[in-house]
C-alpha positions as CSV (number, residue, x, y, z in Angstrom):
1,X,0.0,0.0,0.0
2,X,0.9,3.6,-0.9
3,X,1.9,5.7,1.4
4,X,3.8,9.4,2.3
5,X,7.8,9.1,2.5
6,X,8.9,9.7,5.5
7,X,11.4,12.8,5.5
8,X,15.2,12.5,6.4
9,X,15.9,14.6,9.6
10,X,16.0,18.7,8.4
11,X,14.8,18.7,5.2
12,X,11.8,20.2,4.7
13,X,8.6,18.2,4.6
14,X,6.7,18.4,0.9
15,X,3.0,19.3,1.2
16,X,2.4,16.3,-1.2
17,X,1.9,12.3,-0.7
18,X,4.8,10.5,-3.1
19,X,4.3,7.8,-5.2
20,X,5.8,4.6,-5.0
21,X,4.2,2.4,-7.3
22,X,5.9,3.1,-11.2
23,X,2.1,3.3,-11.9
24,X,1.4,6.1,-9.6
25,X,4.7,7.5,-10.4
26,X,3.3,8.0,-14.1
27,X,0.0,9.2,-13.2
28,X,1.9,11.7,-11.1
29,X,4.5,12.7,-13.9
30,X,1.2,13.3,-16.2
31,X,0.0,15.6,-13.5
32,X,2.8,17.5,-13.2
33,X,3.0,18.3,-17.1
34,X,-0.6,19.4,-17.3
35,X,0.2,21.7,-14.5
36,X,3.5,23.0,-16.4
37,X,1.2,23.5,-19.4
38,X,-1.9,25.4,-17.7
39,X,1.2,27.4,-16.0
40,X,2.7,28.4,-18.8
41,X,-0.8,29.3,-20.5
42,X,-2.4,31.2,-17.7
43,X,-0.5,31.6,-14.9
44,X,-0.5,29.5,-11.6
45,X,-2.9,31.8,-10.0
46,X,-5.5,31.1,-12.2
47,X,-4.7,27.5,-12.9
48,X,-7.6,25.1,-11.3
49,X,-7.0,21.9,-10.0
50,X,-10.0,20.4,-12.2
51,X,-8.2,22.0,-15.2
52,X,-5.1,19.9,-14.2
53,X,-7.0,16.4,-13.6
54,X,-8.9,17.4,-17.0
55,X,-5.8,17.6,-18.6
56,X,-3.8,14.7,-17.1
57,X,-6.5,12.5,-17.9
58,X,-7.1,11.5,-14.7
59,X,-10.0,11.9,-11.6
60,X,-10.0,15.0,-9.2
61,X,-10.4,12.2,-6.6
62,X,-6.6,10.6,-8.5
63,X,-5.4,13.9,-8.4
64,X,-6.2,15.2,-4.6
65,X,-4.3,11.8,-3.6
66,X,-0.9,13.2,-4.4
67,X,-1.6,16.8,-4.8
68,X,-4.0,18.5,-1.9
69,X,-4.5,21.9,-3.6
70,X,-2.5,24.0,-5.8
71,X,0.2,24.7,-3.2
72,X,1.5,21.1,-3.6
73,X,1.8,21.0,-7.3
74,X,3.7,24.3,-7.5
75,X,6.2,22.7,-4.9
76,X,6.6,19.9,-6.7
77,X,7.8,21.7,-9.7
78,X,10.0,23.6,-7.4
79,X,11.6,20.7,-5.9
80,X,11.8,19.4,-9.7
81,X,13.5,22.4,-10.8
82,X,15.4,22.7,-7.8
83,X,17.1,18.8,-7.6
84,X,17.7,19.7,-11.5
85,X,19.7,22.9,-11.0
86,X,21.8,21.4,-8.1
87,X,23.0,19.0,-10.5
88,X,24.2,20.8,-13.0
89,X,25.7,22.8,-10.6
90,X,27.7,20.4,-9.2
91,X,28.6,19.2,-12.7
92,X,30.1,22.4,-13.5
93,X,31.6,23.1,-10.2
94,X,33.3,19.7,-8.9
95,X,36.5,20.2,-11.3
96,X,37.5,23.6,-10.5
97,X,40.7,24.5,-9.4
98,X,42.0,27.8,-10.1
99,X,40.4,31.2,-10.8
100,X,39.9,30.6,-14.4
101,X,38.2,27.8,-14.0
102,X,35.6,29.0,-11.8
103,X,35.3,32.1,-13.9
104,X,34.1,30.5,-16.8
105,X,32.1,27.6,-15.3
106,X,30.5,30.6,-12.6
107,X,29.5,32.7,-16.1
108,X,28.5,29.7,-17.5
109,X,25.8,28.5,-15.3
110,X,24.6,32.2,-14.7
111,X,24.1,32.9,-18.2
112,X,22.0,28.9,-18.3
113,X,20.1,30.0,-14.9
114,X,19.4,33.5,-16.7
115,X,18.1,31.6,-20.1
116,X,16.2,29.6,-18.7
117,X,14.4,32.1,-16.7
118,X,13.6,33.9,-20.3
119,X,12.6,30.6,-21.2
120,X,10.4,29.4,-19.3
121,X,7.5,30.9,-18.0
122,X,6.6,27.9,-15.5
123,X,10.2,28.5,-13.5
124,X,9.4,31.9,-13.6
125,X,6.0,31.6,-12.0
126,X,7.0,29.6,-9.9
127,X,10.0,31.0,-8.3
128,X,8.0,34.8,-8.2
129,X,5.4,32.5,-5.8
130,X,7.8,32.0,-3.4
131,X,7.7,35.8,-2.0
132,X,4.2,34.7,-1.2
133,X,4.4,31.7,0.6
134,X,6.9,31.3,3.5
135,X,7.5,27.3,3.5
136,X,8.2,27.8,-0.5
137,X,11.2,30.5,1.0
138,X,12.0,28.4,2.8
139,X,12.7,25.3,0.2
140,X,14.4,28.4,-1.7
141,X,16.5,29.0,0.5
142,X,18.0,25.3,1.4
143,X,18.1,25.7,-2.5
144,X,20.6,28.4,-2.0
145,X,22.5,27.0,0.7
146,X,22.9,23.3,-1.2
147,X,24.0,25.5,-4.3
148,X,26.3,26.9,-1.9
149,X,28.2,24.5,-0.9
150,X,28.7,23.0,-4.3
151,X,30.6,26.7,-4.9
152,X,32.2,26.9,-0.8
153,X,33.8,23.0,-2.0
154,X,35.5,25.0,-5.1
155,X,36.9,27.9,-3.7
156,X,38.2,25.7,-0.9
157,X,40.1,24.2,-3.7
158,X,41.3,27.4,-5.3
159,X,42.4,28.9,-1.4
160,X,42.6,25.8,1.0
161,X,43.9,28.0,3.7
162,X,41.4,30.3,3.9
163,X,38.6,30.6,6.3
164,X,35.6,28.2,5.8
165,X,33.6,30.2,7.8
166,X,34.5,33.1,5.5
167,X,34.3,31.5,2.5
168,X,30.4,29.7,3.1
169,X,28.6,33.1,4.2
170,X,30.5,34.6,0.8
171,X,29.4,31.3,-1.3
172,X,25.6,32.1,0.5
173,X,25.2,35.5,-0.1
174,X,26.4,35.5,-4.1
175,X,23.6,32.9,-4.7
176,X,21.1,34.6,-3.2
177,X,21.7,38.0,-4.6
178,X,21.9,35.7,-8.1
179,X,18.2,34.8,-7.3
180,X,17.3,38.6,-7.1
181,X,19.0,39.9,-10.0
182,X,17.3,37.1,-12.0
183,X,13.6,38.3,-10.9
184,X,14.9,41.9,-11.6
185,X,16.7,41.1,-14.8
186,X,13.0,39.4,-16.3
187,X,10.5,42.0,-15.2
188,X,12.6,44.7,-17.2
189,X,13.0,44.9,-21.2
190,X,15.6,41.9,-22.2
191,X,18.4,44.9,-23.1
192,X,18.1,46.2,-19.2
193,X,18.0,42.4,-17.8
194,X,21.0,41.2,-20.1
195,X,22.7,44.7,-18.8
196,X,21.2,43.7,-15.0
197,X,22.9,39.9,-15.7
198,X,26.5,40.8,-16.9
199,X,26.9,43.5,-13.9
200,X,26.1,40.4,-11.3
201,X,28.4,38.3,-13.0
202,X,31.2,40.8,-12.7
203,X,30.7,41.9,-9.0
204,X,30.1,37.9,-8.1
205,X,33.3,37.1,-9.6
206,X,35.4,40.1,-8.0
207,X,33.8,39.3,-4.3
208,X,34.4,35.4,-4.9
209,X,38.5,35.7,-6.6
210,X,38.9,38.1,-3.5
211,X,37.4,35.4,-1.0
């Protein structure tokens, strides 16, 4: 029988039941694009949960079982886009060792995180929720501190005498102020945002060579 995953001590408990049956996890994948597609379309504020059962081919009654309300499907897709971003981050980041290196794989993955904010119009609504909603800030911000540490691990490796300490609030605070520009940069016109996007890349890099 089916039932919630229990949660490993200090990570933050989803609003949603998990799947375990490859059935269920299918039903719930269909969900979960309907809900991408009606976000994209309209927004999640006006998305209805009938629209996404409709949709997904499924019940209300099928969809409720996994997904409460709306709340729970938007965190799902931020916990989807989340686990995806943390990977590529530490792809990018695990082989750096000296300042070039970090330089280009830091632009690298801001100018990706930036494109794909342009792109897609579900990350974007659902990231601009979190203001909103203080459990979604708070999966933002272990977002931030996971992406953190992938970039704390590097400059470790560029300056293994300096102060972790030092080095963890820098790592913290250049993510975070990465997640504001990129909300700034896509509510202006695309010449103002690219501007907005190449200034946080320069000051990042500065405060993290100087780290």
């Amino acid at each position: 029988m089916e039932g919630t995953a229990a949660q490993p001590e200090g990570q933050i408990a989803s609003p949603r039941r998990s799947p375990t049956q490859q059935r269920s996890r299918e039903r719930v994948e269909r969900m979960l694009a309907a809900a991408s597609a009606l976000i994209a379309e309209q927004g999640s504020d006006a998305m209805r949960m009938g629209e996404v059962a409709e949709r997904a081919g499924v019940s209300i009654g099928s969809l409720y079982q996994f997904f409460p309300d709306k709340r729970a499907i938007v965190w799902a897709l931020a916990e989807r886009y989340s686990a995806e971003s943390q990977a590529c981050i530490a792809a990018a980041l695990k082989d750096v060792s000296d300042a070039e290196g970090l330089s280009r794989a830091f632009s690298e993955l801001v100018d990706i995180y930036y494109g794909l904010f342009l792109a897609e119009p579900v990350i974007r609504d659902v990231w601009s929720g979190t203001q909103a909603d203080k459990a979604l800030r708070e999966l933002e911000l272990a977002d931030s501190r996971a992406n953190a540490e992938f970039l704390t691990g590097a400059l470790k490796r560029l300056r293994p005498a300096a102060d972790t300490a030092s080095l963890e609030t820098t790592a913290l605070l250049v993510w975070q102020m990465g997640e504001a520009v990129m909300r700034l940069a896509i509510s202006v016109k695309r010449q103002e945002g690219d501007s907005l996007v190449a200034a946080y890349k320069r000051m990042a890099l500065r405060e993290l060579l100087a780290a």
